[in-house]
PLY file of the C-alpha trace (Angstrom):
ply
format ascii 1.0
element vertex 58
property float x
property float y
property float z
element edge 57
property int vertex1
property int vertex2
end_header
162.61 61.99 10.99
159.15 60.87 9.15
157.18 63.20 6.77
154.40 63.45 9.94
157.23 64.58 12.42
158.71 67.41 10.18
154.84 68.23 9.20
154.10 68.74 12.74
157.61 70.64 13.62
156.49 72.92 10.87
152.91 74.07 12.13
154.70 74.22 16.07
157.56 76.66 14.42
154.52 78.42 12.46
152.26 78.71 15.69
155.68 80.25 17.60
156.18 82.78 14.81
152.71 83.81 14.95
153.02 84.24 18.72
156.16 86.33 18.43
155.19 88.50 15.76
152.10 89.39 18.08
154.23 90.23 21.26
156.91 92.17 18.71
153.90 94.53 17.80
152.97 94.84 21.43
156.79 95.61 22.32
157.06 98.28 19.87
154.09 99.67 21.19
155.64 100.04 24.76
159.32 100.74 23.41
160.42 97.70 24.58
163.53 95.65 23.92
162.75 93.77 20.10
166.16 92.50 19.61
165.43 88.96 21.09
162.41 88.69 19.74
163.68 89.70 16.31
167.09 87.03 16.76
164.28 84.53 17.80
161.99 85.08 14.66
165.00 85.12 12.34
166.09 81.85 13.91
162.53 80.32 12.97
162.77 81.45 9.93
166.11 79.16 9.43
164.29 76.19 11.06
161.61 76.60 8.74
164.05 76.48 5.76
165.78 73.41 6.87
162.55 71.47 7.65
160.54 72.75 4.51
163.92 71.72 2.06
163.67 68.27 3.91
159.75 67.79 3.63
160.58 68.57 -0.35
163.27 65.68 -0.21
161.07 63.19 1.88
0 1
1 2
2 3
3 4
4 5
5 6
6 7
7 8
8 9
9 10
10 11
11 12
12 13
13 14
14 15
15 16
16 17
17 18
18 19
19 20
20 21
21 22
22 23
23 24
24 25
25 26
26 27
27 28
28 29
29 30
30 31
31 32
32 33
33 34
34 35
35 36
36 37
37 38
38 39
39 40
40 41
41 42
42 43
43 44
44 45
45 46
46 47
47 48
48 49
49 50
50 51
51 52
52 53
53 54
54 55
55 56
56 57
């Protein structure tokens, strides 16, 4: 995987997070079901790891 692919996988994941963040607060609002949203931002948050340690190694 190039520098420019993990760059871009990085601003996707980011864009996602953003996305589910904003639907969590909506979901709270209505008492809705956060658990897959929250195993879904916490799996992001892994990805994001991964990619960012690689981009360091690149």
């Amino acid at each position: 995987m190039t520098k420019k692919e993990i760059e871009y996988q990085i601003v996707e994941l980011k864009d996602e997070y953003l996305q589910l963040q904003h639907n969590l607060e909506k979901m709270e609002l209505v008492k809705g079901n956060l658990v897959p949203l929250e195993n879904r931002l916490a799996e992001i948050e892994k990805e994001l790891s991964v990619l960012n340690q690689k981009l360091r190694e690149s």
